[in-house]
C-alpha positions in Angstrom: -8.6 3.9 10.4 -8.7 7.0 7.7 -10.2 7.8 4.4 -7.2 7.8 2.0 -6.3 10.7 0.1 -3.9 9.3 -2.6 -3.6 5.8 -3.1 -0.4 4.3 -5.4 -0.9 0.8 -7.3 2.1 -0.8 -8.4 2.5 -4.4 -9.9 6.0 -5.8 -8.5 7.6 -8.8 -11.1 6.2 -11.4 -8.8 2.3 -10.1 -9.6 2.0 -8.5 -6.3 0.1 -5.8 -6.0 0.9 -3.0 -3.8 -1.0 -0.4 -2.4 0.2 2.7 -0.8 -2.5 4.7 1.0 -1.8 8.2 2.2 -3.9 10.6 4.6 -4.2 13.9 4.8 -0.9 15.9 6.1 1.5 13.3 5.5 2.4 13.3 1.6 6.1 11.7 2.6 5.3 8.5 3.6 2.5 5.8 3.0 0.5 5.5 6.4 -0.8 1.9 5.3 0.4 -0.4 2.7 -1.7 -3.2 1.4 -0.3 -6.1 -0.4 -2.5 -8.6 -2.9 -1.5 -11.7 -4.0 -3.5 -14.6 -5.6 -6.4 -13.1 -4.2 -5.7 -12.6 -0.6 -5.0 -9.0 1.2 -2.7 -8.6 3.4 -1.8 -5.0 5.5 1.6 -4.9 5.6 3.0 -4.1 9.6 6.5 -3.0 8.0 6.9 -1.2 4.7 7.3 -2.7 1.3 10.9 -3.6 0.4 11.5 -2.3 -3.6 
């Protein structure tokens, strides 16, 4: 895929954990999102609502 070059953690109320990964040349917008919940990882096909 790519090596990220900023990654965001945020912990939403329902103990999700988010991840927004960004490459280089496109500091706007996440180009993956990972979501972890109970111990399973999902990539996300459509960006986090918040």
């Amino acid at each position: 895929m790519f090596t990220p070059v900023r990654v965001i953690e945020s912990v939403q109320n329902d103990g999700t954990i988010i991840y927004e990964l960004f490459k280089t040349g496109t500091p706007e917008a996440p180009s993956a999102e990972i979501s972890v919940k109970d111990g399973k990882a999902e990539m996300l096909t459509e960006r986090w609502g918040y």
